[in-house]
N, C-alpha and C positions, 0 to 999 in steps of 0.2 A: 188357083194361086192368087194371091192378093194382089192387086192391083197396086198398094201404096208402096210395095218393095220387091215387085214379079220384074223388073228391070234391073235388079240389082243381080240376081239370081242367075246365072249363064249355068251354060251347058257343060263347060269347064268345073262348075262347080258341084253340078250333078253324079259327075262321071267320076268325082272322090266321092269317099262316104263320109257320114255326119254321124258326129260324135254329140250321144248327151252325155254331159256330166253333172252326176248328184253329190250332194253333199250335205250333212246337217254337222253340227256341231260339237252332238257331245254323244255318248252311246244312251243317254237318259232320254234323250230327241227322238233317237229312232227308236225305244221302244215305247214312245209314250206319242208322238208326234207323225204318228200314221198316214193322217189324211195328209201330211207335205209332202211325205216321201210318193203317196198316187200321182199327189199332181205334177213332180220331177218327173218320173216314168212314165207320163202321158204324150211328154213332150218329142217320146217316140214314134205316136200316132201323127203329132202336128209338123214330125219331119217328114213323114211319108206324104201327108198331105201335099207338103209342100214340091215333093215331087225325087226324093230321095230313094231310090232301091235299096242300099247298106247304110244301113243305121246300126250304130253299135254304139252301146248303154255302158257307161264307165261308173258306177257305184262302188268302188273300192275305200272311198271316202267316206264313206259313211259313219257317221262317230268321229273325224278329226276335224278339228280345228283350223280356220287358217291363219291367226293372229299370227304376231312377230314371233319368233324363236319355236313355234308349236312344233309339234314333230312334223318326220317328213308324209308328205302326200306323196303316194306311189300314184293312185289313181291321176291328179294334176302334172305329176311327171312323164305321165306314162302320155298322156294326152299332147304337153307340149312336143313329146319327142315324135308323134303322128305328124303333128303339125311340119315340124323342122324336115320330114322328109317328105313330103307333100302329098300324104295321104288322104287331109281333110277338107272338106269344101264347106264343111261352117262345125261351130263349136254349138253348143244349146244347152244354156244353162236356164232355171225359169225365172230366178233374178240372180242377174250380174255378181251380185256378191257372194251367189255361191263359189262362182271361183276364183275369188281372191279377197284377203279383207289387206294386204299390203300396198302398200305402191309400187315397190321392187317387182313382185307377181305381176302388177299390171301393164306395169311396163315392159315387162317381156313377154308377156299374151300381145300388145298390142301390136310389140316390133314384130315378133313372128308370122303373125296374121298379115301385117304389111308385104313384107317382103316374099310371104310362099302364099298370096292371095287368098286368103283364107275369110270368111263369113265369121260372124258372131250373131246369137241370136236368143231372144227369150222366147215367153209366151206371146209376145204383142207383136213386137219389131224385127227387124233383119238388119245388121248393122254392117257396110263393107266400109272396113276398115283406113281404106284408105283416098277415102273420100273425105273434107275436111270436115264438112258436116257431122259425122256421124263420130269422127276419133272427138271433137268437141263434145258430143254430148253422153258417148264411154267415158271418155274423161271426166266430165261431170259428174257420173255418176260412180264414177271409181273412187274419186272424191270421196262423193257421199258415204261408200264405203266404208272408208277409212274411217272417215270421219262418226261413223253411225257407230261401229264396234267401239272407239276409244266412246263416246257419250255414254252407251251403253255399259260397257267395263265400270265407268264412272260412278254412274247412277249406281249398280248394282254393289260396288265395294262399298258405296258410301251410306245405301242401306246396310248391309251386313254392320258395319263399323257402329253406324249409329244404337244400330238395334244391340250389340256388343257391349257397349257402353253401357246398358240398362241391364248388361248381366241377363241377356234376354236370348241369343243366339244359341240355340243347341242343335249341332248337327245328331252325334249320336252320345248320347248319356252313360258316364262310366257305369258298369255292371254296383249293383248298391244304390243307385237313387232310378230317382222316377219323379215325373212332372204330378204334379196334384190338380185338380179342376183346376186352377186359379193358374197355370201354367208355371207355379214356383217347383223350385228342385228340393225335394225330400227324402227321405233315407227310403230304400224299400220298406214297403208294409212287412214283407216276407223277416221273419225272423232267423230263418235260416240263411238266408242271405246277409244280413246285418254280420248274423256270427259268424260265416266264413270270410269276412274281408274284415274283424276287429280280431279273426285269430291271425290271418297272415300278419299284421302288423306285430301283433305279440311277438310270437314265433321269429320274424325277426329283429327284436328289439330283444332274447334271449340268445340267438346265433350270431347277430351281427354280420349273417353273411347272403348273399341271393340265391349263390346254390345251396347251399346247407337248409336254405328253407324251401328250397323244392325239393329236397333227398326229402326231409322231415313227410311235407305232405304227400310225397309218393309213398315213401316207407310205412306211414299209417294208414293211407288208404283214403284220404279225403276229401272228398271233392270241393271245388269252386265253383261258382257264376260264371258264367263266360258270355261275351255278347257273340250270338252265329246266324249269318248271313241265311236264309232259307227261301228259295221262292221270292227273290226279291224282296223279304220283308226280315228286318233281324227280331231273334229273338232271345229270350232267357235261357240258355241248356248248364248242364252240371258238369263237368267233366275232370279228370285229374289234371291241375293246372300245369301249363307249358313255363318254361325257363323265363320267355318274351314276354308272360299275362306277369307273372311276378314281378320283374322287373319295370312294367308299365305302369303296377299299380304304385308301387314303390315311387315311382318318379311323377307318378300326377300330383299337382297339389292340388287337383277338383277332392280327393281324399281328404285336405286339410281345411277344406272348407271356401278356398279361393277359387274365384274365377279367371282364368287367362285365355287371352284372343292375341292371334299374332305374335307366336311363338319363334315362328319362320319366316324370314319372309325369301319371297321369289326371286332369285337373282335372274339376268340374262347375260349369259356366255359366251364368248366364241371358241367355237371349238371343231378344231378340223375345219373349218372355211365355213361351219354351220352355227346359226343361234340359235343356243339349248335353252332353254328354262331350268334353274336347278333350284332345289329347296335350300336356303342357305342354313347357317349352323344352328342349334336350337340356344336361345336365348335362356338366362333365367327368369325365373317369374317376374318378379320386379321389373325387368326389364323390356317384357312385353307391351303392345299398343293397349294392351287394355290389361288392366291389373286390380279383383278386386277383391280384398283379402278374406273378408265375414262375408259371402256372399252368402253361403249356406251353410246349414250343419255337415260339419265336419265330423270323420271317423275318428280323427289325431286332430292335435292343436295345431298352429303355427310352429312353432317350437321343435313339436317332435319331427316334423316334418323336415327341415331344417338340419335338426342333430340326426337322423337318417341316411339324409345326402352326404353330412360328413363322414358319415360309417360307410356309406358307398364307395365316395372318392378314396379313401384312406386304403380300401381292399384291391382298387384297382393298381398292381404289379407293373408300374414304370419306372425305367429307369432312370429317365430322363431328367433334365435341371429343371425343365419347366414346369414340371409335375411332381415335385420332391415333398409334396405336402404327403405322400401317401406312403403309407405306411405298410400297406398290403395283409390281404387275409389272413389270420391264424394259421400258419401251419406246422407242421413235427419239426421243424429243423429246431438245433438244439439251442442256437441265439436268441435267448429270450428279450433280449432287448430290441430284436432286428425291429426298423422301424419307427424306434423312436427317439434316439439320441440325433443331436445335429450338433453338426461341427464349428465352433464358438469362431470362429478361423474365414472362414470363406461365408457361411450358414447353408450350406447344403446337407443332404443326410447322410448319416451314415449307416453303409449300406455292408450287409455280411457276407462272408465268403467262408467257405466248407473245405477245409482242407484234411490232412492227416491219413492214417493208414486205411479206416475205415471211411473218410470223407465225410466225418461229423463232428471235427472240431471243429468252432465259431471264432473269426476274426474279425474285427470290422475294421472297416475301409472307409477313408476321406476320398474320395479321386483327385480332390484337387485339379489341378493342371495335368495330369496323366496320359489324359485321351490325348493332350497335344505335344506329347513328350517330354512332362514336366514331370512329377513328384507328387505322391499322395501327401496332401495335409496330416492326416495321422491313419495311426495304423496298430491293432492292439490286440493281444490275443482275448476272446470272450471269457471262457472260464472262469477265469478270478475276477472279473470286473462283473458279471452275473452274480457271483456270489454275492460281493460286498451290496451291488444294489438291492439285493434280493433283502440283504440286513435291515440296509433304510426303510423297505417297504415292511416289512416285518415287524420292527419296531412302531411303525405309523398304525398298522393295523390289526395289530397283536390285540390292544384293548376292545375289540367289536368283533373277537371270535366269538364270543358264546353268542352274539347275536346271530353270525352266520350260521352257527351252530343248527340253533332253532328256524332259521329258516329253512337250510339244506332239508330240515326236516319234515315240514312241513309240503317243500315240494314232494319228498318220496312219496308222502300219503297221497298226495294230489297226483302223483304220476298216473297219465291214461284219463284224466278227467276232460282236454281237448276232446280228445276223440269219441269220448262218452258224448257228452252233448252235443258233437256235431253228429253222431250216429243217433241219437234222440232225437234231433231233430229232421233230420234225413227220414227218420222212421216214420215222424207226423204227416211229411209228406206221400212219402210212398201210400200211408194208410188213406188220405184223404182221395189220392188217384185211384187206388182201387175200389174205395166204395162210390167213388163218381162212375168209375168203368163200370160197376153192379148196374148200376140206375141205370145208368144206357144199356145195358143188355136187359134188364128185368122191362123194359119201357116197351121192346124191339117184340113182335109178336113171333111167338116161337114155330111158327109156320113157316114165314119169310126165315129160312136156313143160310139161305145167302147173305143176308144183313147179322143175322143171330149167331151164327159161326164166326166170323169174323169179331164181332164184340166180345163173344164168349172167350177167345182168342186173346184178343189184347186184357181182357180181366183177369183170367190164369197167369197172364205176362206179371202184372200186378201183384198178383199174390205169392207170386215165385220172387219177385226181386224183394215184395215185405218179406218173408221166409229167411232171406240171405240176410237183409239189415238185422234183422231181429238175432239171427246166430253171432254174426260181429259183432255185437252189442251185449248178448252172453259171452261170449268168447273175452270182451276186455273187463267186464265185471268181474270173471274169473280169474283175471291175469291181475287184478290191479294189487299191487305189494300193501301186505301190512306189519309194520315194524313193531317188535317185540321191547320190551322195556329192555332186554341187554342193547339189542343194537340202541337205541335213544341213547341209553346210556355211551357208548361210545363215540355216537358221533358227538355229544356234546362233550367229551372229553377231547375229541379230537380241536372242537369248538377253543377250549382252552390251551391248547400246545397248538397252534397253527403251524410254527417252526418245525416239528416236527413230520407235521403233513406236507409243507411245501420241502424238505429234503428227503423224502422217503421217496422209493424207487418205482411204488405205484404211484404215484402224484403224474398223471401225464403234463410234458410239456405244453402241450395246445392250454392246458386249462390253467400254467402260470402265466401265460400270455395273458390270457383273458384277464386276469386278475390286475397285471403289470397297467396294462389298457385302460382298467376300467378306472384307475387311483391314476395314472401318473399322464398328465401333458403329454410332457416332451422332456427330456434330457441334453442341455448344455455341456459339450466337452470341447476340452481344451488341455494341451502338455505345455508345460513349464521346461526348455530345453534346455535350462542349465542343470535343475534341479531330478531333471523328468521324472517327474508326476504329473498322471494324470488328475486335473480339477474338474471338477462335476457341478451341475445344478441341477437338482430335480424342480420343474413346474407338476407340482399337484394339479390334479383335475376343479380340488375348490380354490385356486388360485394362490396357495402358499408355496415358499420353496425352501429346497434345503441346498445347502453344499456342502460337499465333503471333497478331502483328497485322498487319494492313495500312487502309493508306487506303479510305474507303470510296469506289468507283467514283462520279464524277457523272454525272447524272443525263444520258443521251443525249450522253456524250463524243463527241467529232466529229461529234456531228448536231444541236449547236444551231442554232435559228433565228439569222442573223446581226444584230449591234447595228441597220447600218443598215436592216435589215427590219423591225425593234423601234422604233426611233427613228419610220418613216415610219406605222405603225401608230398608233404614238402622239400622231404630232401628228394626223393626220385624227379619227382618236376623238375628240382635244382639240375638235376643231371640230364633232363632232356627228353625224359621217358613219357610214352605216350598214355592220356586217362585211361583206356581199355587196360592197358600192361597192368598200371598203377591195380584197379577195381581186381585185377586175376589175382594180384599178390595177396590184397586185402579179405580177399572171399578167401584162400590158400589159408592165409593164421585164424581165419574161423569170426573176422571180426564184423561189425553190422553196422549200419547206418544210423544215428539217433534216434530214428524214427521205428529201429527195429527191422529193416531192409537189408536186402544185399546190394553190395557194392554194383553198381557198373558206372560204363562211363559218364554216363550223364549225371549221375550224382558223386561223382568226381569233380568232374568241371565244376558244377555250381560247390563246391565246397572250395573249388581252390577258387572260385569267383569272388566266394564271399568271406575266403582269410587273404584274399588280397596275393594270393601266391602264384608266380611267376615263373613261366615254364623257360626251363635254360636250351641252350644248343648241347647236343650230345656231341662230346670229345673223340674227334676222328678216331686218335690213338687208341680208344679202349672197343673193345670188340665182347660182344655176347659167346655163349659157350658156342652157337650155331655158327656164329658168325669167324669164330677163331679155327674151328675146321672147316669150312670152304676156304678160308685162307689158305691154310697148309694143305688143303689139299685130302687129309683123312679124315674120318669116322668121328663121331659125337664121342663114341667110345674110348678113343683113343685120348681126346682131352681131356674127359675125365680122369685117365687111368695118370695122365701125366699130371695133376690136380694133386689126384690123392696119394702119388707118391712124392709129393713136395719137389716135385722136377721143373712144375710150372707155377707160377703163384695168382691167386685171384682173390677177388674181393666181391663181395654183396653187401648191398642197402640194409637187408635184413632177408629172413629166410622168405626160400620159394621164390627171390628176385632175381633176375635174369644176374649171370657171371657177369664179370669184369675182367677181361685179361686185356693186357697192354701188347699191342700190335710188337713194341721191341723187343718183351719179352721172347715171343713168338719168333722172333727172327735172329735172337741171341742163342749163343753156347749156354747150356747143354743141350737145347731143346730143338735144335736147327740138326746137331751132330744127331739124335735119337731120330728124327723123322727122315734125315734121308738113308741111315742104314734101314729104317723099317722100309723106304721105298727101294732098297736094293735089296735087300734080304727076305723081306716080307717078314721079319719077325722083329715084334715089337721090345728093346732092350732100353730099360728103365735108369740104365747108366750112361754115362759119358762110352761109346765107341773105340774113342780114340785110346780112355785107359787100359781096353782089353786088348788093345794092339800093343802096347807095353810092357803086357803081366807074362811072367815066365811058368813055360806049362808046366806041369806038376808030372804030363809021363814023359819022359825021353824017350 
């Protein structure tokens, strides 16, 4: 035992066990940083030395960090909670700042050591901690700790940042470039590479969508660049791209030719009593620490990259005010305009709602104040307003059908010419791998079977996947369409009546969207409430506008409920009768809802809700047919029979509606005299009683 600190060391301290704790920094430390992690685990040896029986080695740390907000240390937790029950008789770390780069850390290593008599110890020293000497010069160097990590941090961001600046920083390079001797960034040499990352852009600069262009490139089969992690080193693989590689590629502007640094920056949080590190929100380019726009050749210009993200935002489906800019993907719903009109009124969008029998007529909606109990701004049924704008746009681009004409045709012949030249060039490659796989097997002496089977192995591999590209590649030369002079001829016919194409019943909706999108801004509306009409502004996409006005559609044209529906409604209500009663009599004459429905209650109510009609108290005095026999006492039967021989008198709303008899009637002569002889006689006599007590018999 050493003599400079074998007086620190009691027997007390022996008789706990000593704990080492290791720690490196990052998981790239421990497996590149070998010989530090020996000499932590040595420190095993120099606790025995020093006269300790249980030694127990805490590397649980290994790979964390101990900066502010870093995650949590189990290993450092686990060690103070030893400490706290008076397990340890010295800590050993082989410098100090493995176990803490905080103050708060070291502040409570040093109290706990204090108070449950606890040792501290590197490779050199033996520190009891509560001696003043020694907490002074832990202290100092906890210090220095602290202090060594933030210089450190320093230094090192302010290299990065600097080197940033010079467009010089590349962790890992998007899939498509490559550094050149000179360390500048260049397009792959690979030309197959080049073409799968200028067809994803095409492909969605034609769908305008991120899934639509991953159906695309799964549906045809063809592959991307991916960058893949292997053996610690990444490299170049091919694979059918994921949703995430799409979307990435789309949102880098390293594709448009800019460079950006410090896109995120690092926040620290409190959360649950802990400080997180989190990435904060992603910034746009411009807005980054480092911004440089022509750094390199670009796959897209600035420009497109730009008019991209707008196609992005615009498909993203919120409903929110703060996101009203977006217009949302193409889809079947029948509101061709969803998306793009806004409200001249408040300026938020207006947004459509699917109503009707079958749940595809189109309405659009202002919300207005609504969410807060207030009143939509306006509110319109679609149909007729699709039409008339369909007009404007029709007339705007009626003149530059035969041009569409000759393009549409243009792409049919080119249909499958994608997939052709990426399978042409998929081909080149395959061919070059398998005849490099030949060389390596023809090289290999066919004696050694163990090296020559295996090669021989991966070259058949080779010439079975050239086999398949080559079949794909007959297989789309076979399929690719060629248009006969009748079809030319039609579609440039159709080229000149576009009106025609856009009101026929194959024309799918998704593709007048597309059309409405690619020609028009945005749509201005506004009602005029004296006059109501709706007024319009078309912003064109080349910055002209039109306005026009028209009537605004009423509400449910040809599907009003009819007057006499309304009228029968209203007087039963008058009288007090319940909507179930009402919708039984309505369904009874056979009659239906505007909409083509059967009556019930609930579209009762909203019909008297919305004519404003006003349900009465039903009149004690008048009694239902059910109602007037438990009164008296007899038979349903018997009301009737007294009904239809004019003995009793009643009234109805109209047919199939519950009776009306008047409670006096019921208790008046003749009908009082007729039910209690039927209840003394049991036979029912449809005359006054009292006459036949009168009449002189006819036998003597």
């Amino acid at each position: 035992m050493s003599r400079s600190f074998s007086h620190k060391i009691t027997e007390s301290h022996l008789s706990r066990k000593a704990v080492v704790y290791l720690r490196q920094s990052s998981p790239g430390q421990v497996k590149r940083n070998s010989e530090s992690q020996r000499l932590q685990y040595d420190l095993a040896h120099h606790a025995r030395e020093l006269g300790w029986k249980q030694v127990e080695v805490i590397d649980e740390d290994l790979g964390s960090s101990a900066s502010i907000a870093a995650a949590v240390r189990h290993g450092y937790e686990y060690t103070m909670a030893q400490i706290a029950m008076g397990q340890v008789g010295i800590v050993f770390s082989r410098e100090l700042s493995r176990l803490s780069r905080t103050d708060k850390d070291w502040c409570q290593l040093m109290e706990l050591c204090q108070v449950f008599d606890t040792l501290a110890g590197d490779e050199e020293q033996v520190y009891d901690l509560s001696l003043m000497d020694d907490q002074l010069v832990v202290g100092i160097k906890a210090t220095l700790s602290v202090v060594e990590l933030k210089v450190l941090q320093q230094r090192l961001v302010q290299g990065q940042e600097s080197k940033a600046r010079r467009g010089e920083l590349h962790r890992i390079l998007a899939p498509g470039y490559v550094l050149d001797v000179d360390g500048n960034v260049v397009k792959d040499p690979n030309q197959r590479v080049q073409q799968a990352i200028r067809l994803l852009f095409d492909k969605f600069r034609e769908l305008s969508s991120i899934r639509q262009t991953y159906l695309w490139f799964h549906n045809e089969s063809i592959e991307c660049p991916v960058n893949r992690c292997s053996a610690g080193h990444r490299k170049l693989v091919w694979q059918l791209p994921t949703l995430s590689f799409i979307n990435d590629v789309l949102h880098n502007p390293f594709y448009a030719g800019a460079y950006v640094y410090g896109r995120r920056q690092r926040e620290v949080r409190l959360v649950e009593g802990r400080l997180v590190k989190r990435q904060g929100r992603q910034r746009a380019p411009e807005e980054a620490r480092v911004f440089l726009q022509k750094h390199h050749e670009g796959y897209i210009d600035w420009e497109m990259y730009e008019d991209n993200q707008r196609k992005i935002r615009s498909n993203a489906l919120k409903m929110s005010s703060e996101s009203d800019e977006t217009a949302g993907a193409v889809r079947s719903g029948q509101g061709v305009l969803s998306g793009l009109m806004r409200c001249r009124r408040c300026g938020r969008k207006l947004h459509v709602h699917y109503w009707g029998k079958h749940g595809t007529a189109a309405r659009y909606l202002c919300k207005g104040d609504f969410g807060s109990g207030g009143r939509h701004c306006l509110g319109f049924g679609g149909a007729t307003v699709d039409r008339r704008v369909a007009e404007e746009v029709l007339r705007v681009i009626s003149p530059l059908g035969v041009e569409a004409s000759l393009e549409a045709t243009e792409r049919l012949q080119a249909q499958g010419d994608e997939r052709r030249r990426a399978l042409e060039r998929q081909l080149e490659q395959v061919e070059y791998e398998a005849r490099r796989a030949f060389e390596q097997y023809d090289e290999v002496d066919p004696r050694n079977r163990l090296v020559a089977g295996e090669l021989e192995r991966r070259w058949n591999g080779k010439l079975e996947e050239q086999e398949h590209v080559k079949a794909a590649l007959a297989k789309v030369e076979q399929s690719k369409p060629s248009l006969t002079e009748e079809e030319k001829a039609a579609i440039h016919a159709l080229g000149r009546n576009l009106s025609q194409v856009w009101h026929s019943a194959e024309c799918p909706v998704e593709l007048k969207k597309r059309i409405l999108r690619t020609v028009i801004e945005e749509i201005l509306v506004d009602l005029d409430a004296e006059t109501q009409r709706l007024q319009f502004v078309i912003h064109w996409a080349g910055g002209c506008h039109t306005a026009f006005e028209m009537d605004k559609p009423p509400s449910g044209v040809g599907r009003k409920t009819s007057m006499e529906d309304v009228e029968l409604i209203g007087r039963m209500a008058e009288r007090g009768y319940g909507d179930d009663e009402v919708a039984r009599v309505l369904n009874k004459l056979g009659r239906r809802t505007g909409q083509g429905n059967r009556w019930n209650q609930h579209r009762v109510e909203a019909c008297r809700r919305r004519q404003g009609l006003k349900r009465g108290q039903r009149d004690a005095g008048v009694l239902t047919h059910a109602e007037a026999a438990k009164h008296c006492g007899v038979s349903n039967t018997t009301i009737r029979r007294l009904v239809e021989h004019g003995v009793l008198k009643m009234e109805q709303v109209a047919p199939w509606a519950p009776w009306e008899i008047r409670r006096a009637d019921l208790d008046a002569e003749p009908v009082r005299g007729i039910l209690e002889h039927l209840r003394r006689t049991g036979k029912l006599v449809l005359v006054d009683p009292t006459h036949l007590a009168n009449q002189t018999t006819l036998f003597q």
